[in-house]
C-alpha positions as CSV (number, residue, x, y, z in Angstrom):
1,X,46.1,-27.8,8.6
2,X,43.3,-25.1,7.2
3,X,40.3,-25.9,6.5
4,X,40.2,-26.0,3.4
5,X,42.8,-28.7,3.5
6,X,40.9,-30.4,5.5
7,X,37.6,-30.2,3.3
8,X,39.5,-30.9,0.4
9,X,38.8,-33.5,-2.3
10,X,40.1,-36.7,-2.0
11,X,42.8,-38.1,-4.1
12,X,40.9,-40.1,-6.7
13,X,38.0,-37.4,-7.5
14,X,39.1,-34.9,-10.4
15,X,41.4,-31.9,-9.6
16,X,38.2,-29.1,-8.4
17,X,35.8,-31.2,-7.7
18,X,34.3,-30.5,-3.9
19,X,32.5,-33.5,-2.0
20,X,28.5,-32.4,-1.7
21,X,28.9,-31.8,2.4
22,X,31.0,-28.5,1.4
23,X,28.0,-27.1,-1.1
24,X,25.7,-28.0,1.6
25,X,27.5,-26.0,4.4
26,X,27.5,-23.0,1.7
27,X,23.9,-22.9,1.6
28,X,21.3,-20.6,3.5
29,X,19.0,-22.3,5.8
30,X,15.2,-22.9,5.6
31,X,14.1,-20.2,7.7
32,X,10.1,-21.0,8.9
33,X,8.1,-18.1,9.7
34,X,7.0,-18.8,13.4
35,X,4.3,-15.5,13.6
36,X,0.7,-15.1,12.5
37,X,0.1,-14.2,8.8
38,X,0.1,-10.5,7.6
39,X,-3.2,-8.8,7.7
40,X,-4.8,-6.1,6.2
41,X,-4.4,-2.8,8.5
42,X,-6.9,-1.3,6.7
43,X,-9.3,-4.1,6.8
44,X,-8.6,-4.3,10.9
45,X,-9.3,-0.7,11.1
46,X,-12.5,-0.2,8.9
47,X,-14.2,-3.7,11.5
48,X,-13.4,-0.8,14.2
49,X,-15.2,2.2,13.0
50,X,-18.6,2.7,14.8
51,X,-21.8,3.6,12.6
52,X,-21.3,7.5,13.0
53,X,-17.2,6.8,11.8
54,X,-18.5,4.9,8.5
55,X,-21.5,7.7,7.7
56,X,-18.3,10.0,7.9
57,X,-16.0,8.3,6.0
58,X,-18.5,8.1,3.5
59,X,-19.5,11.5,3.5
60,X,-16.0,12.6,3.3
61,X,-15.5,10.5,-0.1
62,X,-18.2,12.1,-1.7
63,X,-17.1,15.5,-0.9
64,X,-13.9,14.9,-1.7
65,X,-14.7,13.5,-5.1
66,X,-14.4,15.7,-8.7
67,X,-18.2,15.0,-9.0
68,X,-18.5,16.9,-5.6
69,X,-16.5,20.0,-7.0
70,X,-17.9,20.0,-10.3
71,X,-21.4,20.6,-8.5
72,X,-19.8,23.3,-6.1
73,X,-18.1,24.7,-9.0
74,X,-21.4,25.3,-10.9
75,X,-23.5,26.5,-8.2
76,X,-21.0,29.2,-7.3
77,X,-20.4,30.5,-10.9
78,X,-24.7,30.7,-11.1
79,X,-25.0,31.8,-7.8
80,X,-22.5,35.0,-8.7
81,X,-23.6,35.2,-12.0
82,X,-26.9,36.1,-10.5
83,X,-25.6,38.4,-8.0
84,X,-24.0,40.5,-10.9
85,X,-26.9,40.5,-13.0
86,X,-29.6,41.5,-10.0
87,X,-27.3,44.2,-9.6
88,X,-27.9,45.8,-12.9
89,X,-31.1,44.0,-13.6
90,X,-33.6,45.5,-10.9
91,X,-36.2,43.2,-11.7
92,X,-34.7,40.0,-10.4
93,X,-34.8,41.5,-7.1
């Protein structure tokens, strides 16, 4: 006999009906998570940066910010502005 004869309904239950052992057996089990929860690598690695590591972290966002650029960008357009104009302008030597 197969097992699905085996597992089959019995004689007095409606034609397709399946006892509720078989959906049971179908079913995934209830897996429990046996580990610590997730952390935050970037939370673990920022309580590991000495005081010189956070003065350059937060140096580095500030340069690397459009507010940063804009202010670069400005001082080098007057900065060569007024190379070009002391060049043909002797009296802002």
């Amino acid at each position: 006999m197969s097992t699905l004869e085996q597992t089959s309904p019995a004689s007095d239950a409606p034609p397709g009906a399946q006892p509720p052992d078989y959906l049971e057996r179908l079913r995934l089990p209830r897996f429990r998570h046996h580990h610590p929860p997730v952390k935050n690598a970037n939370e673990e690695y920022q309580k590991t940066l000495s005081p010189l590591d956070k003065l350059a972290v937060a140096i580095t966002d500030k340069v690397g910010s459009m507010g940063f650029f804009f202010i670069i960008l400005t001082w080098t357009v007057l900065w060569t502005g007024y190379n070009i104009l002391a060049s043909m302008v002797h009296a802002l030597h």
